[in-house]
Jmol script that loads the backbone (N, CA, C; Angstrom):
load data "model"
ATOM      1  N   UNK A   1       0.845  -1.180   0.000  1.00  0.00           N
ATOM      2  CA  UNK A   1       0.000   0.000   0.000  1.00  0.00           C
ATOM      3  C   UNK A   1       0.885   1.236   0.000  1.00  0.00           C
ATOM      4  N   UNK A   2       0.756   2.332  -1.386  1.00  0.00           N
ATOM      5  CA  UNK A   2       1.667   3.482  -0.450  1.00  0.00           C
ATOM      6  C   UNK A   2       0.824   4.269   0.543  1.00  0.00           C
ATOM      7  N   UNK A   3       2.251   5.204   0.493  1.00  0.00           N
ATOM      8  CA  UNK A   3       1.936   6.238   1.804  1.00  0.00           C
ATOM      9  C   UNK A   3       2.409   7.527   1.184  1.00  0.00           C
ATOM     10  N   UNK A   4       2.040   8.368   2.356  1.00  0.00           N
ATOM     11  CA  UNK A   4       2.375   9.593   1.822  1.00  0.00           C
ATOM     12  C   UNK A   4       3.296  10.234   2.892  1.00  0.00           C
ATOM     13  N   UNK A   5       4.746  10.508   3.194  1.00  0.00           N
ATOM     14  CA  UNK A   5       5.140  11.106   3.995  1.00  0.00           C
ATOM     15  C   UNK A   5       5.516  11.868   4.301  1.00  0.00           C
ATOM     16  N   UNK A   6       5.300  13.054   5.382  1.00  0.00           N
ATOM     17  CA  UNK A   6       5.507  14.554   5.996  1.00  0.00           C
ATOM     18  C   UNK A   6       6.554  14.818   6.925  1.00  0.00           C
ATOM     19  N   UNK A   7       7.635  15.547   6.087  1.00  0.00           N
ATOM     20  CA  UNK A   7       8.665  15.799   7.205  1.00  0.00           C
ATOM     21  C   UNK A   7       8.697  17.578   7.726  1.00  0.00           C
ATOM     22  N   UNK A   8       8.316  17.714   9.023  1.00  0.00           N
ATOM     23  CA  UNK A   8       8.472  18.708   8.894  1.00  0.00           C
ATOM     24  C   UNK A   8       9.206  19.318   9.666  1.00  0.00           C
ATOM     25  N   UNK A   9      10.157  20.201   9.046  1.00  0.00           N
ATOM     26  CA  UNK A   9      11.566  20.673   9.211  1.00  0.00           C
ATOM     27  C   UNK A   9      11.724  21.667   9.857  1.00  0.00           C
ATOM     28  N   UNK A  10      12.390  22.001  10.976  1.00  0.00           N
ATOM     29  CA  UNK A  10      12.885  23.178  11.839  1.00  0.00           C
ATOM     30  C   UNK A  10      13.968  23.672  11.573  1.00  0.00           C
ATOM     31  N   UNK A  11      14.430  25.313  11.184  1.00  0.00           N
ATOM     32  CA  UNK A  11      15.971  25.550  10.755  1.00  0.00           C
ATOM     33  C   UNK A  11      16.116  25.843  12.390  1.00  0.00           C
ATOM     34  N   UNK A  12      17.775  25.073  12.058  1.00  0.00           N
ATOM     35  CA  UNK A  12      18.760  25.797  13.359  1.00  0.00           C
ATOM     36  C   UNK A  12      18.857  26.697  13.517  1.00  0.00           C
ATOM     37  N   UNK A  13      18.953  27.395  14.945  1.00  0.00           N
ATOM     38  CA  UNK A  13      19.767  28.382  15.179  1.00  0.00           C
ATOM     39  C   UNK A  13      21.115  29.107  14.642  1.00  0.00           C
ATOM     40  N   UNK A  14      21.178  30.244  13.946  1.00  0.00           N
ATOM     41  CA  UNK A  14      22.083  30.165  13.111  1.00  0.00           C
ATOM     42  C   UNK A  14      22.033  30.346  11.792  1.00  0.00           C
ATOM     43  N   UNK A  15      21.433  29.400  11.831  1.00  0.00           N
ATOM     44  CA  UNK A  15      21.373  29.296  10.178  1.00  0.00           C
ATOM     45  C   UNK A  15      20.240  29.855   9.727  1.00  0.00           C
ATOM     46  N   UNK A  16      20.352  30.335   8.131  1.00  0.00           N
ATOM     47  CA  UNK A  16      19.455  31.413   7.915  1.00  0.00           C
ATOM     48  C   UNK A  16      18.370  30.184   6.743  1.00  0.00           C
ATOM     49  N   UNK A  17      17.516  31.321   6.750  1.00  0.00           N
ATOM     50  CA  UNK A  17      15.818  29.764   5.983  1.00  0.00           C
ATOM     51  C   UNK A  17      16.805  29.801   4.124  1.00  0.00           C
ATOM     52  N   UNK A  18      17.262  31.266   3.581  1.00  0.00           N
ATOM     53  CA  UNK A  18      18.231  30.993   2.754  1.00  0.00           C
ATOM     54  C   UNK A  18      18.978  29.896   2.569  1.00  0.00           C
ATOM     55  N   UNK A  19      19.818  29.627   3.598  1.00  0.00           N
ATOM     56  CA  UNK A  19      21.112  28.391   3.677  1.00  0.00           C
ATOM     57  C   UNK A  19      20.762  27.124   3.590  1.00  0.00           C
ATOM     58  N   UNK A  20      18.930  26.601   4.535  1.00  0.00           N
ATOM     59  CA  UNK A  20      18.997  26.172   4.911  1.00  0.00           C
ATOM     60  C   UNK A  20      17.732  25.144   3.017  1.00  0.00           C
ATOM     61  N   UNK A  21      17.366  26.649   2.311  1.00  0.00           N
ATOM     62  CA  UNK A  21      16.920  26.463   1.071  1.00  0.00           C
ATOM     63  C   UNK A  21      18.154  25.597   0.368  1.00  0.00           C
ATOM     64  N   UNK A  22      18.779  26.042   0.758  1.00  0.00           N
ATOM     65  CA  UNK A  22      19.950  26.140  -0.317  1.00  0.00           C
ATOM     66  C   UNK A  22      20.276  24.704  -0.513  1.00  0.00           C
ATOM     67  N   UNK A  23      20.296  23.967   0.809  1.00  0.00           N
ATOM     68  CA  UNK A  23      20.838  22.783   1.187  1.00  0.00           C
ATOM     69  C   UNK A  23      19.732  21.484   0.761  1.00  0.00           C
ATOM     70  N   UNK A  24      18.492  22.132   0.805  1.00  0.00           N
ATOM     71  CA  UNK A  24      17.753  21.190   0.617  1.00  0.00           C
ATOM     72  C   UNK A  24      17.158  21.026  -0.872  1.00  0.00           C
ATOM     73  N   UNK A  25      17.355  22.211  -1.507  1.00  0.00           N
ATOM     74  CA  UNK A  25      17.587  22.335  -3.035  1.00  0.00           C
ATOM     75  C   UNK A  25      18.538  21.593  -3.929  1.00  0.00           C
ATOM     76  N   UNK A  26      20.108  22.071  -3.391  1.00  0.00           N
ATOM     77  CA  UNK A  26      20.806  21.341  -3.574  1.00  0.00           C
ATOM     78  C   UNK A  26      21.553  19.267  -3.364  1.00  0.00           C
ATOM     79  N   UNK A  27      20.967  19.299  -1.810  1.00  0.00           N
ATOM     80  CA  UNK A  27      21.249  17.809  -1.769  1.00  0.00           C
ATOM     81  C   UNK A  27      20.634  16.981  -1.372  1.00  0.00           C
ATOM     82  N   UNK A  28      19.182  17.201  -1.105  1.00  0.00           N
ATOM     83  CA  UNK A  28      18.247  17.054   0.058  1.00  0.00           C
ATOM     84  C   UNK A  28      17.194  16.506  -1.133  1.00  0.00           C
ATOM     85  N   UNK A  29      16.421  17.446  -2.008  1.00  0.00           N
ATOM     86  CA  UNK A  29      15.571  16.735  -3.329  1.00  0.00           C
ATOM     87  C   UNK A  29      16.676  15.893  -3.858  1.00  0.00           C
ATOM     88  N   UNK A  30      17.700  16.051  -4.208  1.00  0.00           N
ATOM     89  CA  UNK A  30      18.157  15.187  -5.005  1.00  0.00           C
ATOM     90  C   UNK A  30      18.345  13.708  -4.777  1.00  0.00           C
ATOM     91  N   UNK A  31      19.019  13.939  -3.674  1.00  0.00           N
ATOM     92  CA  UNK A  31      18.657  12.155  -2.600  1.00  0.00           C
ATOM     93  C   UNK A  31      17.624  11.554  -2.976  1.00  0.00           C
ATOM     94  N   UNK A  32      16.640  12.492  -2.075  1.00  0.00           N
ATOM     95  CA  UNK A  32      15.226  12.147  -2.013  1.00  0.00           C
ATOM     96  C   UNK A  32      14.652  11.713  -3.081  1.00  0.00           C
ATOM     97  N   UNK A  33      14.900  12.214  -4.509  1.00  0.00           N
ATOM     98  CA  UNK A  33      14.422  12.099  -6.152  1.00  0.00           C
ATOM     99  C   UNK A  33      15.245  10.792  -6.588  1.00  0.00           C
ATOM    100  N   UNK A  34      16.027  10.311  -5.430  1.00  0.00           N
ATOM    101  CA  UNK A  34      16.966   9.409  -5.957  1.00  0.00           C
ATOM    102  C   UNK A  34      16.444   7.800  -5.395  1.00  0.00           C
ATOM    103  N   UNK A  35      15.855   7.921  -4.346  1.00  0.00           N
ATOM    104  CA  UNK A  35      15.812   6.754  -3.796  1.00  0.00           C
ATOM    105  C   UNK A  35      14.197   6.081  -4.400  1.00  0.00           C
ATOM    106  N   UNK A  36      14.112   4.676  -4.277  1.00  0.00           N
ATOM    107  CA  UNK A  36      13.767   3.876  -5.113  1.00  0.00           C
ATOM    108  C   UNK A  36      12.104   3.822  -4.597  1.00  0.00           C
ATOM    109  N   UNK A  37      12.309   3.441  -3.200  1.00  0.00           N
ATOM    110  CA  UNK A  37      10.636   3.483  -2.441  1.00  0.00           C
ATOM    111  C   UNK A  37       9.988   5.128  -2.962  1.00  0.00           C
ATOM    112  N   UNK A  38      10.199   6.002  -3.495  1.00  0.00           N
ATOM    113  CA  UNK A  38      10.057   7.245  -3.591  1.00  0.00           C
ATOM    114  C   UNK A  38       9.481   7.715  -4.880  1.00  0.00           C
ATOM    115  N   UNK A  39       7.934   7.759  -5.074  1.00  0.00           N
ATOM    116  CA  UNK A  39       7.225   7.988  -6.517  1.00  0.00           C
ATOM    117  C   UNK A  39       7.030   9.257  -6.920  1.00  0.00           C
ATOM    118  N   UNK A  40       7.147  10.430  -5.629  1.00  0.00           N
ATOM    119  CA  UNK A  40       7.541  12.029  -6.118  1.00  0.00           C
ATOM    120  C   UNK A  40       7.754  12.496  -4.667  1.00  0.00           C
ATOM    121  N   UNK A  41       8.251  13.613  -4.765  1.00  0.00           N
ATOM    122  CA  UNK A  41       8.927  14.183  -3.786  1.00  0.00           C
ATOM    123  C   UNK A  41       8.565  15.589  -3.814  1.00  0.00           C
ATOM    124  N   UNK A  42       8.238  16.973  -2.782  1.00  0.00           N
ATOM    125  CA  UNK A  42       8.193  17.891  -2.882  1.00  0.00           C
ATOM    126  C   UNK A  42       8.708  18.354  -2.299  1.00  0.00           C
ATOM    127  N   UNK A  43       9.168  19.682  -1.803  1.00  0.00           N
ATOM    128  CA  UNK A  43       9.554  20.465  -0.613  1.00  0.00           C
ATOM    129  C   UNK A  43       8.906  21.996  -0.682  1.00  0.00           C
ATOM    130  N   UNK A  44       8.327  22.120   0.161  1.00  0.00           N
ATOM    131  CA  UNK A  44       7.397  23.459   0.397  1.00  0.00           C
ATOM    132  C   UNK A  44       7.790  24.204   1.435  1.00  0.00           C
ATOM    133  N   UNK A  45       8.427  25.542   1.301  1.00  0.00           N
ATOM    134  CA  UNK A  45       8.877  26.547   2.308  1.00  0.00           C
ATOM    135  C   UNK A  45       7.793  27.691   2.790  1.00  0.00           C
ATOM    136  N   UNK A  46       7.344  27.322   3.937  1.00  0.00           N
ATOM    137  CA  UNK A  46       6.454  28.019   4.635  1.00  0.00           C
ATOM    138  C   UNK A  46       6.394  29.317   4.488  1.00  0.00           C
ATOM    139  N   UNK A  47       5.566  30.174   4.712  1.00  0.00           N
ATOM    140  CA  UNK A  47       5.854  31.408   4.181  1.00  0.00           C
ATOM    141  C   UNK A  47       5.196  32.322   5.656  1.00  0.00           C
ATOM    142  N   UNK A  48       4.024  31.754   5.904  1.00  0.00           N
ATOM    143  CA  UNK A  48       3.322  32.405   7.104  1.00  0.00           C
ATOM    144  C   UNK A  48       2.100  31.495   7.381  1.00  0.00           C
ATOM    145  N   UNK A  49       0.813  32.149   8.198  1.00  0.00           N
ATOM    146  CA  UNK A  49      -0.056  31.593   8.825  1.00  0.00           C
ATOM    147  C   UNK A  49      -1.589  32.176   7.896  1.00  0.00           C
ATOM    148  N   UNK A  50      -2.224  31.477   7.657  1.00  0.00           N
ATOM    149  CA  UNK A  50      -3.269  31.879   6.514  1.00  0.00           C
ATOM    150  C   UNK A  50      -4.818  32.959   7.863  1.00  0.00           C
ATOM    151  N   UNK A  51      -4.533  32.864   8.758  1.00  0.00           N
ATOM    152  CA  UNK A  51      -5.436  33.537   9.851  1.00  0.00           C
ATOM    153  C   UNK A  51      -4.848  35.085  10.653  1.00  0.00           C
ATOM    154  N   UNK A  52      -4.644  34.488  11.724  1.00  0.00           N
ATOM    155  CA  UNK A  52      -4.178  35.820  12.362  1.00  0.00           C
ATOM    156  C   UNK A  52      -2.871  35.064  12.635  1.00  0.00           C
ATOM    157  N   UNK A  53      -1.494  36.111  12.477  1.00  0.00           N
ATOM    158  CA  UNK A  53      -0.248  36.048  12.280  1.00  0.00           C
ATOM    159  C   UNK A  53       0.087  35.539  13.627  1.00  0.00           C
ATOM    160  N   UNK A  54       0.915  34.210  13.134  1.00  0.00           N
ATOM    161  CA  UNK A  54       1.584  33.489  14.068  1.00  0.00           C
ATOM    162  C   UNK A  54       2.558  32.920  14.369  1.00  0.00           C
ATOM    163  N   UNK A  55       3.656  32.373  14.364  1.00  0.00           N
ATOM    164  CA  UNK A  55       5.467  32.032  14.717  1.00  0.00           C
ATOM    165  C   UNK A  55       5.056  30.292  13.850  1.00  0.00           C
ATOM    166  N   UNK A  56       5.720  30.088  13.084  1.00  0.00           N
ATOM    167  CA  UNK A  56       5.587  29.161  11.952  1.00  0.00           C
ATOM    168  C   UNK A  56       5.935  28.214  13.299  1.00  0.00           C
ATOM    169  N   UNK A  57       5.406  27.057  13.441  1.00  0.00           N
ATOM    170  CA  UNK A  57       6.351  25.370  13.427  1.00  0.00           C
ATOM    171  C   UNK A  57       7.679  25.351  13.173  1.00  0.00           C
ATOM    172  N   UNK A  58       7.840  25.342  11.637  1.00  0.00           N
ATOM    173  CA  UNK A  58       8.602  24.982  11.076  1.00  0.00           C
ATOM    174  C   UNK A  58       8.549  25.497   9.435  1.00  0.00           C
ATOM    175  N   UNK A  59       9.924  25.635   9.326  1.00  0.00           N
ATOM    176  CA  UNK A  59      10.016  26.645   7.652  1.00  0.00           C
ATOM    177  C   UNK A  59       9.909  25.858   6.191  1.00  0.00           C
ATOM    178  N   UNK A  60       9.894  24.180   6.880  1.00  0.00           N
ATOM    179  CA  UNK A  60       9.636  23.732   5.729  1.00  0.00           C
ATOM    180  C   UNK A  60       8.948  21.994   5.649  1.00  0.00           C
ATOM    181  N   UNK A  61       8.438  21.808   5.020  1.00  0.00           N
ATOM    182  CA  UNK A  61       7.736  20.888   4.854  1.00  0.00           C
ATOM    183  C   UNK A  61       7.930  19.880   3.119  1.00  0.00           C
ATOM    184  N   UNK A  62       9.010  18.380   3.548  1.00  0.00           N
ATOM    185  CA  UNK A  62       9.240  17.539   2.755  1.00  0.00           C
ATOM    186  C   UNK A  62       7.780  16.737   2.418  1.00  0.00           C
ATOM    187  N   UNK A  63       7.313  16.653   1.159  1.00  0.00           N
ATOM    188  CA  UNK A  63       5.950  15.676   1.221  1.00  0.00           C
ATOM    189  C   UNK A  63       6.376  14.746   0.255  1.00  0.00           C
ATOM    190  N   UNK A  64       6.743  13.565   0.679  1.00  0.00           N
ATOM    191  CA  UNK A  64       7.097  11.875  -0.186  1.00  0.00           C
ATOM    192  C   UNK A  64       6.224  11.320  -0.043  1.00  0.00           C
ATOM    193  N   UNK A  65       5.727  10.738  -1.612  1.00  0.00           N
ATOM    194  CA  UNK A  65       4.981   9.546  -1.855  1.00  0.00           C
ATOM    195  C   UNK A  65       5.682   8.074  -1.931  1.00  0.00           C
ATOM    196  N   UNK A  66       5.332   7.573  -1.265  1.00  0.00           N
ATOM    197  CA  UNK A  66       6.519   5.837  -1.461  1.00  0.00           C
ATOM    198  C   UNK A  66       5.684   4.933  -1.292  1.00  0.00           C
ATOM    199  N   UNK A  67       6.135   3.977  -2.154  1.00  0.00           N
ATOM    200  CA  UNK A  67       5.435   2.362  -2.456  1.00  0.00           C
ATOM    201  C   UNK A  67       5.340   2.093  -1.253  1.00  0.00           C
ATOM    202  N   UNK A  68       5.686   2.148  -0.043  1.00  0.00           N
ATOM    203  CA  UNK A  68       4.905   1.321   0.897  1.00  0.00           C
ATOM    204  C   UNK A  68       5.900   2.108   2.099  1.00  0.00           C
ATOM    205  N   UNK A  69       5.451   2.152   3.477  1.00  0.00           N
ATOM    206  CA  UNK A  69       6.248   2.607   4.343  1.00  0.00           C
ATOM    207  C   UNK A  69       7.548   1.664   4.576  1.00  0.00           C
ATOM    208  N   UNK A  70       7.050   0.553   4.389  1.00  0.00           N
ATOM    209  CA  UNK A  70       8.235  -0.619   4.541  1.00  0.00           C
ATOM    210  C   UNK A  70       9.272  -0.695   3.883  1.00  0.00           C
ATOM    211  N   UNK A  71       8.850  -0.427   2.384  1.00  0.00           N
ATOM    212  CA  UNK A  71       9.663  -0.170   1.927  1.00  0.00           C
ATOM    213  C   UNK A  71      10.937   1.049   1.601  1.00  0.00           C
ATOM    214  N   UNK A  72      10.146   1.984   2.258  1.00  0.00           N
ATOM    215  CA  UNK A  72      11.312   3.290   2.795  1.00  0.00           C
ATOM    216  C   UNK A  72      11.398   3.117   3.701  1.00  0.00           C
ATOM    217  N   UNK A  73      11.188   2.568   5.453  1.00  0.00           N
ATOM    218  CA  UNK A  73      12.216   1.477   6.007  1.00  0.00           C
ATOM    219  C   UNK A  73      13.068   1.178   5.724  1.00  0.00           C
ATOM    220  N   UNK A  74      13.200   0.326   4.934  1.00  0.00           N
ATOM    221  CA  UNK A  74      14.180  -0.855   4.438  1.00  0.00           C
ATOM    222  C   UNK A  74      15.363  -0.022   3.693  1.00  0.00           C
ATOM    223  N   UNK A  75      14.993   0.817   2.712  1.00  0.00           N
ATOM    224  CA  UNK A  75      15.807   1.760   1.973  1.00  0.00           C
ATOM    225  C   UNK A  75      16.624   2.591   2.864  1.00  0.00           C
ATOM    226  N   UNK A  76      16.242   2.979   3.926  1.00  0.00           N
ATOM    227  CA  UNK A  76      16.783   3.963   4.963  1.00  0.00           C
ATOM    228  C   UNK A  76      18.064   3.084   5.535  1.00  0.00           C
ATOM    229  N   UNK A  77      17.295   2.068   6.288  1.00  0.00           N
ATOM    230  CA  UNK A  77      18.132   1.200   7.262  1.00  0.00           C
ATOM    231  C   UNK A  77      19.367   0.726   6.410  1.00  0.00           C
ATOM    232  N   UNK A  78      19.184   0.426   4.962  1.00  0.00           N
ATOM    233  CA  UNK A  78      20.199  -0.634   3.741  1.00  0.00           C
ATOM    234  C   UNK A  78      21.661   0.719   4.023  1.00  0.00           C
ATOM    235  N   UNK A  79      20.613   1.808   3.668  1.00  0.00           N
ATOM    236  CA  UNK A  79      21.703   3.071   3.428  1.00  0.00           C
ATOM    237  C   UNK A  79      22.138   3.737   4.521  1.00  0.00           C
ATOM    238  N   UNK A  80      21.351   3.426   5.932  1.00  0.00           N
ATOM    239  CA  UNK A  80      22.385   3.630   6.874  1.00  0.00           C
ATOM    240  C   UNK A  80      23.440   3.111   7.485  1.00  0.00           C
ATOM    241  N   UNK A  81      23.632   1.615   6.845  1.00  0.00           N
ATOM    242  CA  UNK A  81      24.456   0.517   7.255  1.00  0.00           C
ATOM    243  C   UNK A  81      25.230   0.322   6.159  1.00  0.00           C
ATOM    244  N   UNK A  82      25.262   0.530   5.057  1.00  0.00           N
ATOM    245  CA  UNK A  82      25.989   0.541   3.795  1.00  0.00           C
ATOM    246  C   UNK A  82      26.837   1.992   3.224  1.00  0.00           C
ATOM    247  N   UNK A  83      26.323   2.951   3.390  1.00  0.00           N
ATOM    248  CA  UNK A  83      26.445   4.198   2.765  1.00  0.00           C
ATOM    249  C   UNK A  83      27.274   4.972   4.070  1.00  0.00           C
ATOM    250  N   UNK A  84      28.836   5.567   3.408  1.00  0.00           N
ATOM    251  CA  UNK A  84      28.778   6.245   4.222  1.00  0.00           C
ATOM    252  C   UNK A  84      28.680   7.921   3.400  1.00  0.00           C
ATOM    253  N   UNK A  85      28.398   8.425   2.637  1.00  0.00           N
ATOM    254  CA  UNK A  85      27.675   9.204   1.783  1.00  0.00           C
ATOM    255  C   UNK A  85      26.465   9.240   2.686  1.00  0.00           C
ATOM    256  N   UNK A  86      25.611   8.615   3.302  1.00  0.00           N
ATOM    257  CA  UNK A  86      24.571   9.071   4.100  1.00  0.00           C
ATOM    258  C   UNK A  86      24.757   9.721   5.486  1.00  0.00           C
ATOM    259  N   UNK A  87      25.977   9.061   5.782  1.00  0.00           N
ATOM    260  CA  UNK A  87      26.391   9.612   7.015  1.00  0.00           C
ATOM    261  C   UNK A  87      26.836  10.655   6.958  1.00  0.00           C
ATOM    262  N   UNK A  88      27.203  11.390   5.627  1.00  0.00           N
ATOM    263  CA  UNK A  88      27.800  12.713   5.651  1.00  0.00           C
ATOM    264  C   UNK A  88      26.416  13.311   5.444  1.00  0.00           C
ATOM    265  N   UNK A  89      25.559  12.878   4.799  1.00  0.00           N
ATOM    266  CA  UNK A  89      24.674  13.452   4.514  1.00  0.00           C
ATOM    267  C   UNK A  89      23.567  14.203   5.695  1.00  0.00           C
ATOM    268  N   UNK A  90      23.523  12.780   6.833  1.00  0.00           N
ATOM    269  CA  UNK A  90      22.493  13.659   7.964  1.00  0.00           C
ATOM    270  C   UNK A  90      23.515  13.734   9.069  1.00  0.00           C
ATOM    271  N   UNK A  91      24.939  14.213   8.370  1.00  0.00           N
ATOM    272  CA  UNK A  91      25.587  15.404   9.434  1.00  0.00           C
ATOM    273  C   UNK A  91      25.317  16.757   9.136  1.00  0.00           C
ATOM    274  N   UNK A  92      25.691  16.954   7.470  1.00  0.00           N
ATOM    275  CA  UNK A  92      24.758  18.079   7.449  1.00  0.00           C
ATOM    276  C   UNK A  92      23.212  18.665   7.457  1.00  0.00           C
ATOM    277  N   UNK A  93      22.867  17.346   7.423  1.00  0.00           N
ATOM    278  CA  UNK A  93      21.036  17.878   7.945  1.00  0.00           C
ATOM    279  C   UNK A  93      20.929  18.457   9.019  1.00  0.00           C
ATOM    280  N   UNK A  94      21.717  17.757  10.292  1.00  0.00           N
ATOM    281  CA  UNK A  94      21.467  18.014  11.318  1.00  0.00           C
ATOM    282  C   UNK A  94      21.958  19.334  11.613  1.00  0.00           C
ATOM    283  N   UNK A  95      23.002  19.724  11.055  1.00  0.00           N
ATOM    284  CA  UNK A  95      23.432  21.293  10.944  1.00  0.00           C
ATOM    285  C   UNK A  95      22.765  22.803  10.895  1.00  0.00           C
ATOM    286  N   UNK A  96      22.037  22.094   9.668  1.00  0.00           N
ATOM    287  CA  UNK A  96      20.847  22.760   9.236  1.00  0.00           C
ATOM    288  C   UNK A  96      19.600  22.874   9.687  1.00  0.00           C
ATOM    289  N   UNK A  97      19.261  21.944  10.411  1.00  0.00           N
ATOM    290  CA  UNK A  97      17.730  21.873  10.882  1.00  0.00           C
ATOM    291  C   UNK A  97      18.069  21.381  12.665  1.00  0.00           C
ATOM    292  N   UNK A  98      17.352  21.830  12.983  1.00  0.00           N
ATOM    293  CA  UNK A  98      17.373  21.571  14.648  1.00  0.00           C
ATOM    294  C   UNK A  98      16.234  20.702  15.418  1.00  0.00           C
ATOM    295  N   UNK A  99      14.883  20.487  14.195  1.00  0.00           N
ATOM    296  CA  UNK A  99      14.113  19.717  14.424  1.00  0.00           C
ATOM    297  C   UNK A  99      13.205  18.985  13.345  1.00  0.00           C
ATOM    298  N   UNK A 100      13.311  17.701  13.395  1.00  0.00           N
ATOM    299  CA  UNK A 100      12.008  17.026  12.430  1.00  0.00           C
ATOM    300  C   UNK A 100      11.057  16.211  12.538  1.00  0.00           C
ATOM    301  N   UNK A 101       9.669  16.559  12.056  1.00  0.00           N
ATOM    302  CA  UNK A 101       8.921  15.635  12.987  1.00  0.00           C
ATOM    303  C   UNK A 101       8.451  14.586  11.656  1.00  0.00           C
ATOM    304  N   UNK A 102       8.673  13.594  11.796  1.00  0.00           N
ATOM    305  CA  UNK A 102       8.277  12.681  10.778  1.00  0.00           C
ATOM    306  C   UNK A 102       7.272  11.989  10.250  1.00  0.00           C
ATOM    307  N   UNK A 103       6.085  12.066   9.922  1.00  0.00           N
ATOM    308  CA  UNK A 103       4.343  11.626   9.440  1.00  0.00           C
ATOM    309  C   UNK A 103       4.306  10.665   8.646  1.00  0.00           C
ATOM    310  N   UNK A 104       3.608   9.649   8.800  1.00  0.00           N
ATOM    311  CA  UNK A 104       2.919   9.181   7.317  1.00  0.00           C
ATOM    312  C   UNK A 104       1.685   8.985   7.517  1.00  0.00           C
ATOM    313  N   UNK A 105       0.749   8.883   6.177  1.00  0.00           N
ATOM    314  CA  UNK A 105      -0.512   8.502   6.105  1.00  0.00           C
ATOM    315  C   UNK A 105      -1.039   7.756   4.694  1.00  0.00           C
ATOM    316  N   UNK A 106      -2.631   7.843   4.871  1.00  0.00           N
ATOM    317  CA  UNK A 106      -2.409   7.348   3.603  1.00  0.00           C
ATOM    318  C   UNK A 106      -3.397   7.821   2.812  1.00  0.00           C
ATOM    319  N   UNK A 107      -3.555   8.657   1.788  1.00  0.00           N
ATOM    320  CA  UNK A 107      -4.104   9.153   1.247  1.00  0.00           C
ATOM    321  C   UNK A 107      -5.289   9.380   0.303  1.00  0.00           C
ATOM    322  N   UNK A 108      -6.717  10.028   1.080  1.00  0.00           N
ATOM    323  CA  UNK A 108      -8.533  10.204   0.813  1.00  0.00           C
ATOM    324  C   UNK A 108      -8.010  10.497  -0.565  1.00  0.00           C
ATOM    325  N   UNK A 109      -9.114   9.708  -1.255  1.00  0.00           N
ATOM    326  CA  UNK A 109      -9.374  10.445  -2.352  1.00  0.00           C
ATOM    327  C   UNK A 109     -10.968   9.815  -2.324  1.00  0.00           C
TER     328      UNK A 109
END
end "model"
wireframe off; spacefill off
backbone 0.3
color backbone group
């Protein structure tokens, strides 16, 4: 069954929502566009609050569609035990972002 999954991203302290574009433009879709459980990928940078003005969550929001949660499981775990290209990879995530909260569901139509 797929899923649909929501990451949603907190920039660090420090670091500016610019840098933190920059990073996820640059190496962050591309991963993401890369891995196999993964049928599209978006990234959406918050902008504000659609009511009365309020201090965002978070500045950005990853939305992945994947063949099955298990199977991006499995993809994660292969490439955290195999890859060390990943390990460089969520050193600099973690640089960049100071918090992520991770969702899936599965998607009304």
């Amino acid at each position: 069954m797929s899923h649909r999954l929501f990451f949603f991203n907190k920039v660090a302290d420090g670091v500016s929502v610019e840098e933190a574009e920059q990073f996820l433009r640059s190496e962050d879709l591309p991963l993401g566009r890369s891995l196999g459980s993964f049928t599209d990928y978006t990234l959406t940078r918050l902008e504000g609050t659609i009511e009365e003005p309020k201090p965002l969550p978070c500045e950005f929001i990853d939305i992945a569609d994947v063949t099955s949660l298990d199977d991006y499981k499995d993809e994660i775990s292969r490439l955290e035990s195999e890859s060390e290209d990943w390990a460089r990879f969520v050193a600099k995530f973690d640089k960049h972002f100071s918090a992520t909260t991770a969702l899936y569901g599965t998607q009304v139509k």
